[in-house]
N, C-alpha and C positions, 0 to 999 in steps of 0.2 A: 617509495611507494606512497599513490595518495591515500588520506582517509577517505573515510564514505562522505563525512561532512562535508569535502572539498567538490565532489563530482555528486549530482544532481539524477543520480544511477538509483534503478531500484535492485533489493537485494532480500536473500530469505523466500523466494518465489515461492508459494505451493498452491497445488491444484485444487480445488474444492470443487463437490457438487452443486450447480446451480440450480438445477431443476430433474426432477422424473423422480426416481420411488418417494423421496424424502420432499418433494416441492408439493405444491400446490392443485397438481394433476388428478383426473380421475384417474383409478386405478383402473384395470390391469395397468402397467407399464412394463415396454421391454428394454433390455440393455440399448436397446438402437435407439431409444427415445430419450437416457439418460445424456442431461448436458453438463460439461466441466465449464469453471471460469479459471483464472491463475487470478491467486491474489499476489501481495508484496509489498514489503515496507521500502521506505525510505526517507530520506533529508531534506527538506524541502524550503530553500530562504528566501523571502520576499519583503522585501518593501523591510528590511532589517528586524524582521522577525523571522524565527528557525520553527520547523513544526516536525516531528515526529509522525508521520502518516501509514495507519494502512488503505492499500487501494488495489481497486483491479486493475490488473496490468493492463488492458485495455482503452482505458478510462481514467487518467488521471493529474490532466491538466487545470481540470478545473478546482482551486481548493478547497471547493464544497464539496468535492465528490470524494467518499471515504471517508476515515476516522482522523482527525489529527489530532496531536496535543502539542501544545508550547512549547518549546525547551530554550533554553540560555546558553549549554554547554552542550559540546557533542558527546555520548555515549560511548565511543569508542576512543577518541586522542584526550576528552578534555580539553579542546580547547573552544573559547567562548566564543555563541555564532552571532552574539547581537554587538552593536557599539554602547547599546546601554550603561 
């Protein structure tokens, strides 16, 4: 079975409120106005650096889009994603 670091897969998906009673909106709002996004993390290597990302699953080709942080080793096998 592969690791996650091997496959370029996102994982951990969950749904969050994008917008209506908790956004931005005049209120009143009804359920039919409430919007979901799906966020989810995943492993991300380019150009021989590994980054740790959350992102909306809609939206996540670009490596600005989202949260990343560095890592060197995968979180789950341990094994190292850079040649450094």
């Amino acid at each position: 079975m592969k690791c996650l670091c091997e496959e370029e897969s996102i994982f951990l998906k969950k749904e969050v409120l994008a917008n209506g009673i908790l956004g931005w909106q005049n209120l009143p709002v009804t359920i039919d106005e409430v919007w979901y996004d799906e966020i989810g993390c995943l492993i991300d290597k380019r150009d021989n650096v590994a980054y740790f990302r959350l992102v909306y699953t809609d939206d996540y080709n670009c490596l600005d889009s989202g949260v990343k942080i560095e890592i060197k080793f995968c979180p789950f096998c341990g094994r190292e994603l850079t040649d450094e």
